[in-house]
C-alpha positions as CSV (number, residue, x, y, z in Angstrom):
1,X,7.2,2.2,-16.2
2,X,8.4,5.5,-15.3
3,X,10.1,8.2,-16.7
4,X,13.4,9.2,-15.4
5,X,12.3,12.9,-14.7
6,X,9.9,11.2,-12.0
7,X,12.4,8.9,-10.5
8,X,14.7,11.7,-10.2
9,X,12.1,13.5,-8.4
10,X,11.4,10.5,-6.1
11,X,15.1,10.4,-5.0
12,X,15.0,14.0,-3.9
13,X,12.5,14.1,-1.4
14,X,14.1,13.2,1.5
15,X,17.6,15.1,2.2
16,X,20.3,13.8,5.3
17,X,19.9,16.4,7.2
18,X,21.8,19.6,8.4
19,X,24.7,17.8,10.8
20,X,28.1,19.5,10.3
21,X,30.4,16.7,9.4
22,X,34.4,16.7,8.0
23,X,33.4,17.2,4.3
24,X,30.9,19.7,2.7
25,X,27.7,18.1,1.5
26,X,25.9,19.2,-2.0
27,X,23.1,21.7,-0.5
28,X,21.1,19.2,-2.7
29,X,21.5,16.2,-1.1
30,X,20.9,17.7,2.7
31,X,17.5,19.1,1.9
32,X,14.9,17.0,0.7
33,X,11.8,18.6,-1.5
34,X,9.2,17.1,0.5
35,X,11.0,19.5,3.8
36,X,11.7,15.7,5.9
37,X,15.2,14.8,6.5
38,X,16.5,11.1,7.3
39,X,16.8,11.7,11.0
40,X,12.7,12.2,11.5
41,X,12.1,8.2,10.1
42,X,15.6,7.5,13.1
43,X,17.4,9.0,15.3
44,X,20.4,7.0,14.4
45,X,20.5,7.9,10.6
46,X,22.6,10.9,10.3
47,X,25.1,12.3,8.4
48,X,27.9,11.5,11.4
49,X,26.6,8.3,11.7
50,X,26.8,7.4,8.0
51,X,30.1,9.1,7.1
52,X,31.4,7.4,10.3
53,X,30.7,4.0,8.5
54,X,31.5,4.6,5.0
55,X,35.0,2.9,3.4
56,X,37.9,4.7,3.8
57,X,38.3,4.9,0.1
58,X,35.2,7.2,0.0
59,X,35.5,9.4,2.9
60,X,36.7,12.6,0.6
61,X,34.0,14.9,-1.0
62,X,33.3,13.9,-4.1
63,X,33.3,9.8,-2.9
64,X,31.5,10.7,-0.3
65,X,28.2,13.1,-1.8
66,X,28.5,9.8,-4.8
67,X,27.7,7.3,-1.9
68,X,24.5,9.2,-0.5
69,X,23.9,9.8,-4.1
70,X,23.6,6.4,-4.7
71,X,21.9,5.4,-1.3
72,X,19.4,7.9,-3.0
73,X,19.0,5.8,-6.3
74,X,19.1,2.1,-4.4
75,X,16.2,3.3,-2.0
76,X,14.3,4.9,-5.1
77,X,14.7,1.7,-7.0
78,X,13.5,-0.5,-4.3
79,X,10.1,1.7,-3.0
80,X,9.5,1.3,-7.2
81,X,10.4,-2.1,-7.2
82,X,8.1,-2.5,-4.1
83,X,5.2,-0.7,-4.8
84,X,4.4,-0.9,-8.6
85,X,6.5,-4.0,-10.0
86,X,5.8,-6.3,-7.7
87,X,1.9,-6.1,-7.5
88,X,-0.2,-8.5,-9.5
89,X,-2.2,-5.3,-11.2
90,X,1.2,-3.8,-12.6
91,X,0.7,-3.4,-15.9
92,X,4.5,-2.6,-17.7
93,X,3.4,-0.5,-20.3
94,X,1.5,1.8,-18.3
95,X,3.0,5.0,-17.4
96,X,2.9,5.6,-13.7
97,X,5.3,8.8,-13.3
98,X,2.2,11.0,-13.0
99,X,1.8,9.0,-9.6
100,X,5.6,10.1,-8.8
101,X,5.1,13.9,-9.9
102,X,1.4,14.6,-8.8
103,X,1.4,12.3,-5.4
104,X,4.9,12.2,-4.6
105,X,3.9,12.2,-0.3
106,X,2.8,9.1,-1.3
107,X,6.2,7.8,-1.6
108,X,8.1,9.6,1.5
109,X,7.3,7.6,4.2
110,X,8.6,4.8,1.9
111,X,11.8,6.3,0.8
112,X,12.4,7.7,4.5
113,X,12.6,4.2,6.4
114,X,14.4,2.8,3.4
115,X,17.2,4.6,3.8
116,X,16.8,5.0,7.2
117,X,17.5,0.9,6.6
118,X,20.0,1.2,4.7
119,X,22.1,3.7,6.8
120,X,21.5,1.4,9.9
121,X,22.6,-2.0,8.0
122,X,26.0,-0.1,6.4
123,X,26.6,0.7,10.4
124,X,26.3,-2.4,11.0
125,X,28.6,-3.9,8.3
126,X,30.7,-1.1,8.7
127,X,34.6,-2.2,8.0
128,X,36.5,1.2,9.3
129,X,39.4,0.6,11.4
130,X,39.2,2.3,14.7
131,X,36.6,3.5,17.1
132,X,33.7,2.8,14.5
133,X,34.3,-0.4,14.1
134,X,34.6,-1.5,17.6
135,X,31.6,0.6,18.3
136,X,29.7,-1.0,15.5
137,X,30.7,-4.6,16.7
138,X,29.4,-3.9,20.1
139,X,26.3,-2.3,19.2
140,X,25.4,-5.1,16.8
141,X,22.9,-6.9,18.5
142,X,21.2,-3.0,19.4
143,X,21.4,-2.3,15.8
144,X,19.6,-5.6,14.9
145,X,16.7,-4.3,17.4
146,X,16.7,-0.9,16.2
147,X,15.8,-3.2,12.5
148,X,13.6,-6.1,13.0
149,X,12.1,-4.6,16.4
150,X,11.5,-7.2,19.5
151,X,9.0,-9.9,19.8
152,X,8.5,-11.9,23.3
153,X,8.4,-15.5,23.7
154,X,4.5,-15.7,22.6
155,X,5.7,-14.3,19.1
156,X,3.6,-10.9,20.1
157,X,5.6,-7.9,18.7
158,X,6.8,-5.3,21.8
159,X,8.8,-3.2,19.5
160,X,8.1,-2.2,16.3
161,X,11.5,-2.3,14.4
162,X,12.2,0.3,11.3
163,X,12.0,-3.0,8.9
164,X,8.6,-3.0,10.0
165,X,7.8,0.1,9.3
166,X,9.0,0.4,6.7
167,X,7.2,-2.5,5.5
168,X,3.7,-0.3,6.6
169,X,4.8,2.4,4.6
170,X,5.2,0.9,1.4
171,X,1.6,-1.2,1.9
172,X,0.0,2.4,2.6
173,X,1.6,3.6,-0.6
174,X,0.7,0.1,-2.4
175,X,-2.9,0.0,-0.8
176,X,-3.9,3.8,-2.7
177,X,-2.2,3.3,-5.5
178,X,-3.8,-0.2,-6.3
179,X,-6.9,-0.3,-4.1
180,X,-8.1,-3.9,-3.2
181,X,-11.0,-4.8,-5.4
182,X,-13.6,-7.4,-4.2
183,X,-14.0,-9.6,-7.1
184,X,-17.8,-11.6,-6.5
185,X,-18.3,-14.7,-8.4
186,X,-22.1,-15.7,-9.2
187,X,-22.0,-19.4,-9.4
188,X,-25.1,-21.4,-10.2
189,X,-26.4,-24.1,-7.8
């Protein structure tokens, strides 16, 4: 459990960047508190890239600052979901926001590659008419790499894709926040 002040907080770390794009972008959703923006966890997730991608129906500026809104909230929902609700020593009536307001670097590596994800996938599901869309269709198998990375014939992993990392980042988050306890059992003989 966790109080909406904290999740709030969560969602506001990471901001999309400076780019200059055809609408204005709220100030708050560009800068990030934790000073990282979403091009440092990919070099493809920026603002062109996502407004490039976005429905038609939400490309003016109030659509548009809802959508990374809620790219915020859906990335923030699932580092939570990740990290506390799905470990066996969640307890859900504990209070874990303190976590979210006193350790909150825990989290940014976690919310970074998420919607790093996230603005890679919508590129590739992208339905704009026009030069986005055939771009997006020929890029698709790129796009795939750039996500679940490139293994050889052997199964040995020769690029790490951002699925993977962002995997890594939400185990280093998971791993300090419920350490692995070694649980000894004295049997007699």
């Amino acid at each position: 459990m966790y109080s909406a002040e904290s999740i709030l907080y969560l969602e506001n770390r990471i901001g999309f960047g400076q780019m200059e794009i055809a609408v204005p972008v709220d100030p708050t959703l560009r800068d990030g508190t934790s000073g990282r923006e979403l091009p440092f966890f990919h070099r493809l997730a920026i603002l062109r890239n996502i407004y490039a991608t976005v429905e038609e129906s939400l490309i003016s500026e109030p659509d548009f600052n809802d959508h990374l809104w809620q790219m915020r909230k859906d990335a923030a929902a699932h580092v939570l979901t990740s990290i506390f609700k799905l470990h066996k020593d969640y307890i859900p009536t504990a209070d874990y926001s303190y976590l979210l307001l006193e350790r909150p670097e825990l989290f940014d590596d976690a919310m970074g590659y998420t919607l790093a994800t996230s603005a890679i996938e919508q590129m590739m599901s992208t339905n704009r008419k026009g030069i986005e869309e055939r771009n997006a269709k020929l890029a698709v198998d790129k796009l795939r790499m750039e996500l679940e990375g490139v293994k050889d014939a052997y199964g040995n992993v020769q690029m790490n894709g951002i699925k993977r990392e962002q995997f890594y980042a939400i185990r280093k988050a998971t791993d300090i926040i419920f350490p692995y306890r070694l649980t000894i059992e004295n049997q007699p003989w």
